[in-house]
C-alpha positions as CSV (number, residue, x, y, z in Angstrom):
1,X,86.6,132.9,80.0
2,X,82.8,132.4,80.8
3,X,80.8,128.9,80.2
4,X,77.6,128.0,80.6
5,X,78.2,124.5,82.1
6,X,74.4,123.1,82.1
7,X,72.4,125.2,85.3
8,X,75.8,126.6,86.6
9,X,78.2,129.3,85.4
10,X,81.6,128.8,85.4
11,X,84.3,131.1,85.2
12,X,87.7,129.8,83.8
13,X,90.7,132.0,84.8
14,X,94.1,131.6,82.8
15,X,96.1,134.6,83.5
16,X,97.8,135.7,86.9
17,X,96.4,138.7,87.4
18,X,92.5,137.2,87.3
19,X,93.9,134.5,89.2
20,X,95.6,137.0,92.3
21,X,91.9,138.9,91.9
22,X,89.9,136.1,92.3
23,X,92.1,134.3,95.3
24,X,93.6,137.6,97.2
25,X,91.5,140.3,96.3
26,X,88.3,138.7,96.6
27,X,89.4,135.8,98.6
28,X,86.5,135.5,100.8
29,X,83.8,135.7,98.1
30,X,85.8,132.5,96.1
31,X,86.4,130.7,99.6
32,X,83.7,127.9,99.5
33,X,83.4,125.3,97.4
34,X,80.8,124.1,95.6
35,X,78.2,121.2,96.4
36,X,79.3,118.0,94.4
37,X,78.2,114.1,94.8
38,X,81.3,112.7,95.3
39,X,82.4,115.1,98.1
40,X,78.8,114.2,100.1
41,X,79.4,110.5,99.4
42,X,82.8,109.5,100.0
43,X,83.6,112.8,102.5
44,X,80.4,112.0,105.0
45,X,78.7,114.5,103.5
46,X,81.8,117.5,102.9
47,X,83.3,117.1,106.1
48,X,87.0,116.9,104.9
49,X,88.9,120.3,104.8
50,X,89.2,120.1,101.3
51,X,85.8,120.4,100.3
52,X,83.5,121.3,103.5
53,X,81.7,124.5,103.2
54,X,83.8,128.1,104.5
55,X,82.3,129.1,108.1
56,X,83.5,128.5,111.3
57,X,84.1,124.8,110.9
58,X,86.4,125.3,108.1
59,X,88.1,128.0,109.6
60,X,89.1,125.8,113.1
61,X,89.4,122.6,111.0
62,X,91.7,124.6,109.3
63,X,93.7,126.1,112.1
64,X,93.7,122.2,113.7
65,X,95.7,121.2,110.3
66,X,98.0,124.0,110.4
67,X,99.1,124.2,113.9
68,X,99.2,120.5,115.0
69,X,98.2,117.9,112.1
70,X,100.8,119.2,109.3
71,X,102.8,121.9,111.1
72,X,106.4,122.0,110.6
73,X,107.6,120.4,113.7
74,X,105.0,117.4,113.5
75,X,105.9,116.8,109.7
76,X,109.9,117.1,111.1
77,X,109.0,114.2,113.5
78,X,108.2,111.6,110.7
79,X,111.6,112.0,109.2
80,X,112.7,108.8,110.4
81,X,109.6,106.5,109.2
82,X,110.2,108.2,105.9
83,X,113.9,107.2,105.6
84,X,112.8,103.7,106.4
85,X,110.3,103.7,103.9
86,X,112.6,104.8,101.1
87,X,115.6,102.5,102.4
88,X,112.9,99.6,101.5
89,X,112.6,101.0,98.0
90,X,115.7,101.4,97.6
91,X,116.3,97.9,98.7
92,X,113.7,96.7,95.9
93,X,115.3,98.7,93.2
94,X,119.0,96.8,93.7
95,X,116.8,93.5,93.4
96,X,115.5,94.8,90.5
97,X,119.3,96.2,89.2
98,X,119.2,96.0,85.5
99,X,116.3,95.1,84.7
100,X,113.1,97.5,83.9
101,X,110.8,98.3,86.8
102,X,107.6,100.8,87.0
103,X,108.6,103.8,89.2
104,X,105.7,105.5,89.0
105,X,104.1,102.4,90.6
106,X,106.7,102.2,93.6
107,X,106.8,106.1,93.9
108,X,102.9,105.7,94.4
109,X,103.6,102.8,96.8
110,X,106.5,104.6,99.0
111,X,104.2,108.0,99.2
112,X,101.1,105.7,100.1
113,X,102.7,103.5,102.8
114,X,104.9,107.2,104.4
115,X,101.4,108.7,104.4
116,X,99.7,105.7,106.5
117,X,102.6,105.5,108.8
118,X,102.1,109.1,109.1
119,X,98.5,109.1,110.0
120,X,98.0,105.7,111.5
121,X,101.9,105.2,113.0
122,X,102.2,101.8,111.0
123,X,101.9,100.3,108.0
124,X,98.3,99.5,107.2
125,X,97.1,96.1,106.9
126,X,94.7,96.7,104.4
127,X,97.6,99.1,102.9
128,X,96.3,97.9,98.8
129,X,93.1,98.2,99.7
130,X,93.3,102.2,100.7
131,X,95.5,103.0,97.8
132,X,93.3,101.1,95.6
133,X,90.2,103.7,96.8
134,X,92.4,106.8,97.0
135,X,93.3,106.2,93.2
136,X,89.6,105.2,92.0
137,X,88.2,108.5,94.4
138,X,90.7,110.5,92.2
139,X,89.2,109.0,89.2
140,X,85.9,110.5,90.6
141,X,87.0,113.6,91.3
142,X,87.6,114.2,87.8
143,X,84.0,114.0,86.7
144,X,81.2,115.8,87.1
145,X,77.9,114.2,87.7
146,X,74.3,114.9,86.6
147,X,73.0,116.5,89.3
148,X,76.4,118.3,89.6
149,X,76.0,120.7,87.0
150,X,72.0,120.3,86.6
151,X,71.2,120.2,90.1
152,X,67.3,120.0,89.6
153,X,68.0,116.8,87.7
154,X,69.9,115.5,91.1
155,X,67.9,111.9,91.0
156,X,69.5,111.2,87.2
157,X,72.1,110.6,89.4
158,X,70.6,107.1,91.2
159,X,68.8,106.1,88.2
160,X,72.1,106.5,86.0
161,X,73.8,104.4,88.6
162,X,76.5,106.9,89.6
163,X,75.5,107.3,93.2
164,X,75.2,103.6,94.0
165,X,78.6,102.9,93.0
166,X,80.1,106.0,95.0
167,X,77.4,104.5,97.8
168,X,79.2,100.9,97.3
169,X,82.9,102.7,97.4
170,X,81.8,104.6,100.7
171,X,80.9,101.5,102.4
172,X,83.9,99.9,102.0
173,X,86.0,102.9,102.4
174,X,84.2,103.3,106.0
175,X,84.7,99.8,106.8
176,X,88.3,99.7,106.7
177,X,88.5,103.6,108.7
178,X,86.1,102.3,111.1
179,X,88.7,99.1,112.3
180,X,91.4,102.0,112.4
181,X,89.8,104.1,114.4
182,X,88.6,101.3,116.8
183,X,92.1,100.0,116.8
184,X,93.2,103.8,118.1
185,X,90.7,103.9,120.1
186,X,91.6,100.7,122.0
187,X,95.2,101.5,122.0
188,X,94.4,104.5,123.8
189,X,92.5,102.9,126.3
190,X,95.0,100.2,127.0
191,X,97.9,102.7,127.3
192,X,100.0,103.5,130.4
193,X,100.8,106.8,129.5
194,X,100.7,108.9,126.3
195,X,104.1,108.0,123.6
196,X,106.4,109.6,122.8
197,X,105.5,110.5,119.4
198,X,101.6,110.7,118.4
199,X,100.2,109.9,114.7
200,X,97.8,111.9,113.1
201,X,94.8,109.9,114.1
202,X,96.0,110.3,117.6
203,X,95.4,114.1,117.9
204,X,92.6,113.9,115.9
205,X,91.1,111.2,119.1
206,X,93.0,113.7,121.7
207,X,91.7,116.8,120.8
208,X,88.2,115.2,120.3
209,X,87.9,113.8,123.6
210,X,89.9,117.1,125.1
211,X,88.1,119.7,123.0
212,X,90.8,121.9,123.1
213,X,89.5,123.7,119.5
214,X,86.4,125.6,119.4
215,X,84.2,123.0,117.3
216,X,83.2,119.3,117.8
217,X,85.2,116.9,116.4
218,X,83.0,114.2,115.2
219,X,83.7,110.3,114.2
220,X,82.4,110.9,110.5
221,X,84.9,114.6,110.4
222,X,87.8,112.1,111.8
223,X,86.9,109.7,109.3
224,X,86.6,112.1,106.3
225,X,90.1,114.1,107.3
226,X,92.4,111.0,107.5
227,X,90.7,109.3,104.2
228,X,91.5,112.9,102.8
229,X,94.8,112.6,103.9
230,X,95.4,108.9,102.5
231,X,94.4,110.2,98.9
232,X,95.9,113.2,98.6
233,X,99.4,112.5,100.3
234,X,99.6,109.3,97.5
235,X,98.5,110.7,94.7
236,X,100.3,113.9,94.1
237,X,103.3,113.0,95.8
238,X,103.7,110.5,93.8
239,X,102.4,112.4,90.7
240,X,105.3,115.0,91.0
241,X,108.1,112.6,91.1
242,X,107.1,110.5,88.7
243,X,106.9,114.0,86.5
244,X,110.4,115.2,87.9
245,X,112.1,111.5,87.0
246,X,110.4,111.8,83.5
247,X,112.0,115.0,83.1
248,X,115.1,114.6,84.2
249,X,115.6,111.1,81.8
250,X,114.2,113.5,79.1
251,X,116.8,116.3,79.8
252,X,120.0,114.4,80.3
253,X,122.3,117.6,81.2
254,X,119.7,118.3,84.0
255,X,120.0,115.1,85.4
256,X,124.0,115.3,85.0
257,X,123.8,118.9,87.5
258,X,121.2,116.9,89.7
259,X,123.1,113.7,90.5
260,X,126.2,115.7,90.6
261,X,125.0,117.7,93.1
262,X,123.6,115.2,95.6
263,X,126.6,113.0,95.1
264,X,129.0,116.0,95.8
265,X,127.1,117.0,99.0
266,X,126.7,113.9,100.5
267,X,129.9,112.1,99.1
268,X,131.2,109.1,100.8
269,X,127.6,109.4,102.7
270,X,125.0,105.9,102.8
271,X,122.6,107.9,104.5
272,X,121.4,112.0,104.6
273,X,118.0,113.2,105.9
274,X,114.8,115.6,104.8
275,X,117.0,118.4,106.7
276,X,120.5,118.0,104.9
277,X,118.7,117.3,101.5
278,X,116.3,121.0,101.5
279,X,119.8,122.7,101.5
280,X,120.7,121.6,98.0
281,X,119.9,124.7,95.8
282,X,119.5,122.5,91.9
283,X,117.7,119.6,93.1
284,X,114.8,122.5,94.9
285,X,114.7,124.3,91.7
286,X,114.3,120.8,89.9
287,X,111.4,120.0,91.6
288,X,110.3,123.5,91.4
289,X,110.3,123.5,87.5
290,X,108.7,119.7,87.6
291,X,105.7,121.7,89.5
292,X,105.6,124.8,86.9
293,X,105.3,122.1,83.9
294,X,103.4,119.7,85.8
295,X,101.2,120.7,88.9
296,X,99.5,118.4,90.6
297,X,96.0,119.5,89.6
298,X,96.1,120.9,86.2
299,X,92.9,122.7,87.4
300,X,93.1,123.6,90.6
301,X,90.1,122.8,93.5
302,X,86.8,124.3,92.3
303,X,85.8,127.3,94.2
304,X,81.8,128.5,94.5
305,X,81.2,132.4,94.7
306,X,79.3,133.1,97.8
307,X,78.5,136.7,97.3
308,X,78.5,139.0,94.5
309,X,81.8,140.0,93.1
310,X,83.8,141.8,90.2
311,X,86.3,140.3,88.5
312,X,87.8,142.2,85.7
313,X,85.4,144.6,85.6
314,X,82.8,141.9,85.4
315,X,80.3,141.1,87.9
316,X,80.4,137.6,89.2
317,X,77.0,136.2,90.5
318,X,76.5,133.8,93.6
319,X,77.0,130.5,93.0
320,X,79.0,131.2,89.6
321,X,82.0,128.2,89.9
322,X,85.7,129.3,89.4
323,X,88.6,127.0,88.3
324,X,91.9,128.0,88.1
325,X,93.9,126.7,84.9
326,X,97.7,126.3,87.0
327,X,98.7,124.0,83.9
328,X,97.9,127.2,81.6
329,X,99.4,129.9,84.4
330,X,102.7,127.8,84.4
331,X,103.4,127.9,80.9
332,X,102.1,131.6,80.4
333,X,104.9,132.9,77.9
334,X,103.9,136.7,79.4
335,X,106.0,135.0,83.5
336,X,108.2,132.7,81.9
337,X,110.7,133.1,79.2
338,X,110.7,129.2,76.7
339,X,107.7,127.8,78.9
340,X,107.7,124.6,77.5
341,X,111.4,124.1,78.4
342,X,112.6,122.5,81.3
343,X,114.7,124.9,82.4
344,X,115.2,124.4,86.5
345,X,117.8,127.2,86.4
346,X,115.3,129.9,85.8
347,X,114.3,129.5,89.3
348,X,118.1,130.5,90.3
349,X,118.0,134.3,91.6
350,X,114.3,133.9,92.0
351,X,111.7,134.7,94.8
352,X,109.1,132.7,93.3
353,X,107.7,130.3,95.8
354,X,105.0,127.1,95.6
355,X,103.6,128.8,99.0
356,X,101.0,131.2,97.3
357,X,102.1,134.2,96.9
358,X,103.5,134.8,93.2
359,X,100.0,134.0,91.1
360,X,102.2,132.9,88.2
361,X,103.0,129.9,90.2
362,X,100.1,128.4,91.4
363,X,101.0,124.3,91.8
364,X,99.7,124.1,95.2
365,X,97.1,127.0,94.8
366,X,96.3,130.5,96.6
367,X,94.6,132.1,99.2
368,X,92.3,130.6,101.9
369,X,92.2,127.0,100.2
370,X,95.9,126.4,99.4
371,X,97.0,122.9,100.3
372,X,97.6,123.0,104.0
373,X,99.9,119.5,103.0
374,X,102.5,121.3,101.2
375,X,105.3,121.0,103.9
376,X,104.7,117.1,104.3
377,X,104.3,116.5,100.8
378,X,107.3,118.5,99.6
379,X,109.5,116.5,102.3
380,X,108.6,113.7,100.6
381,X,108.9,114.5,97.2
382,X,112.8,115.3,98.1
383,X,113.6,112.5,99.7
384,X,112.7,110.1,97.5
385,X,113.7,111.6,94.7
386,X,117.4,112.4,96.7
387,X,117.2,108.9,97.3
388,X,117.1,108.4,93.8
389,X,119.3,110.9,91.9
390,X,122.2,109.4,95.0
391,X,121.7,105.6,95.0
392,X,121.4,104.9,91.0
393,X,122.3,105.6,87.5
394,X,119.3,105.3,85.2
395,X,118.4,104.9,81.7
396,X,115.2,104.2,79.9
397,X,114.8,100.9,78.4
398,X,115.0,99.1,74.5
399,X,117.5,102.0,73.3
400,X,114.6,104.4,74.0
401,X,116.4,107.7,73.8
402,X,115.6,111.0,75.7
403,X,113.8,112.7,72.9
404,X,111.6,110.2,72.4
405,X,110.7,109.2,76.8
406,X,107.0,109.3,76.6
407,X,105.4,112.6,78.1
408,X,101.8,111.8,77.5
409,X,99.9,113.1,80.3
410,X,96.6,111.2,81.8
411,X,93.0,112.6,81.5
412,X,92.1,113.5,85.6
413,X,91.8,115.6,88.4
414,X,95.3,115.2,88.8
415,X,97.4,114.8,85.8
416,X,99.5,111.7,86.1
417,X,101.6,110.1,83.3
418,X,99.3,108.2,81.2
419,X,101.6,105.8,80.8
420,X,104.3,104.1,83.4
421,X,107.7,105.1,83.6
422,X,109.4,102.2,82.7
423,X,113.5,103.1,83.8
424,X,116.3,100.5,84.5
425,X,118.9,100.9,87.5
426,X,122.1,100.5,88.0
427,X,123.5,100.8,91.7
428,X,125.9,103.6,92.7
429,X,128.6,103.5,94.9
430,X,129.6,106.3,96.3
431,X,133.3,106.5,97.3
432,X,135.0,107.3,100.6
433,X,137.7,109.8,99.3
């Protein structure tokens, strides 16, 4: 579908097939992104991965997130802060035994504090602060500004107000990145010798001040990277299992197979890690299915067309926007047999992945700008929700019963519950025999 969205066109692709040609087959053409206020504001002017233009920047940026910053091995080493992390929700939940408690607020505060650990290697002082302006840059990410789609009109944008507050937001986002970095920094100086396991913000600083990749690393990019980083490892981790929980306390015989299965594997067992816990077949394809019916971004990240292109038999100017509707893709009834069902066995006997290449499973996206987080937030994502399924029996609250657990989604760039999932626990205790 084609829209005329004020000075820009905008192309909205719903099917798989569009979506493999517009992300495989003309992947380079649909690689950048396009210009947007709150990008230039809060990013120091694009310089995130996420939304910094495609050139030679991107591509070693790139390449520095994929082979050091979130490769396998260096998301493997931060299996034990994220077991400590979830042992100190766990330890808040039999507190809370019997009584209702939010989990979508906790699972956004365990993601948020196992992503600063992660990227900072401890818990952040100003921890409320960050997720506080991870959530509201979220919120901003979900609308477009004046000058965004009328880009003559650009000044509407200060008059209007918009820019000031993002202007307001960025100041106080850099102030709190900027006593981070110092503190890095300082450690680094102060140090006897490197440690024995280094953050995220440490090889950014290393490989800054080593220039071991073929581009300059600069403050504001360092900045921009780990801020990216703090928003996006909170808010969809904790978007997808809040969406799994939901789903399972709506579909009690899936949540019967789930907790079955963890308990059985790990019987007798307090603790289990990321490693034991990606070997349980029912609870993959349960967070599989949570991702068909629920990705992350409904739409994925807007792509720009930077040279003329045919999609469809149609020619595609320069500059012509492209979104890609995963919601719609996930629930096409042409891929998946009852698509509003959630149905986690009809990933049993199935190749289709979340790592790009089956287009009628997009949750994480395609091509040159899939999420290079998905390995660190997938880890995450299964442990707590391992965690979960093991340590607790669950039901919703005031005799609500599963037919009737709210689904309502929220309005976003990401598409939370709208409201809280409001669940009451009661401990399990796994025997020895």
């Amino acid at each position: 579908m084609t829209l005329q969205v004020g000075e820009l066109s905008a192309v909205i692709i719903s099917s798989p097939r569009l979506a493999e040609e517009a992300m495989k087959k003309n992947g380079v053409a649909f690689a950048d992104r396009p210009e947007v206020l709150m990008s230039k504001v809060i990013f120091y002017n694009s310089v995130d991965l996420g939304s910094s233009k495609y050139g030679e920047y991107w591509r070693q940026m790139r390449k520095l997130f994929i082979l050091e910053l979130l490769s396998s091995k260096k998301v493997h080493s931060f299996n034990a802060l994220m077991e400590e992390e979830v042992s100190r929700l766990l330890g808040y939940i039999r507190s809370s035994e019997g009584l209702p408690i939010n989990v979508s607020e906790k699972v956004v505060s365990v993601s948020s504090t196992i992503t600063c650990r992660a990227v900072v290697g401890r818990r952040c002082k100003d921890q409320e602060s960050i997720t506080r302006l991870a959530k509201e840059t979220v919120s901003f990410a979900g609308v477009f500004n004046v000058g965004d789609i009328f880009p003559s009109l650009y000044l509407l944008d200060s008059i209007l107000g918009s820019k000031s507050k993002m202007v307001k937001m960025h100041k106080e986002i850099d102030n709190l990145l900027e006593d981070i970095v110092r503190e890095h920094e300082e450690d680094r100086l102060n140090s006897t010798g490197q440690s024995s396991e280094e953050d995220i913000l440490d090889l950014f600083l290393r490989f800054k001040d080593e220039g071991e990749f073929q581009f300059v690393i600069t403050r504001e990019a360092i900045k921009a990277n780990i801020f990216e980083l703090f928003t996006a490892g909170t808010d969809t981790s904790a978007t997808v299992i809040e969406w799994a929980m939901s789903e399972l306390m709506k579909n009690p015989r899936v949540m019967e197979k789930a907790q079955s299965e963890v308990r059985q594997a790990f019987k007798g067992k307090e603790n289990f890690n990321g490693s034991d816990i990606r070997k349980l077949n029912y609870l993959n394809m349960v967070i599989k299915e949570s991702l068909r019916l629920h990705p992350p971004l409904p739409l994925l990240g807007a792509r720009s067309c930077r040279e003329k292109c045919t999609i469809d038999g149609y020619d595609i100017p320069v500059k012509t926007v492209a979104l890609v509707n995963a919601w719609s893709i996930g629930r096409d009834p042409k891929y998946w047999h009852n698509p509003e069902s959630f149905e986690p066995e009809r990933f049993s006997n199935s190749s289709v992945h979340y790592t790009g290449n089956h287009y009628e499973y997009l949750p994480f996206g395609a091509g040159r700008r899939i999420c290079p987080g998905i390995t660190f937030g997938v880890a995450t994502v299964e442990l707590v929700l391992a965690k979960l399924l093991y340590h607790f029996d669950w039901k919703l609250p005031d005799g609500i019963s599963p037919e009737d657990c709210d689904m309502t989604e929220n309005f976003g760039a990401t598409a939370g519950r709208k409201n809280g999932l409001y669940l009451i626990p009661k401990s399990y205790i796994p025997s020895d025999g």
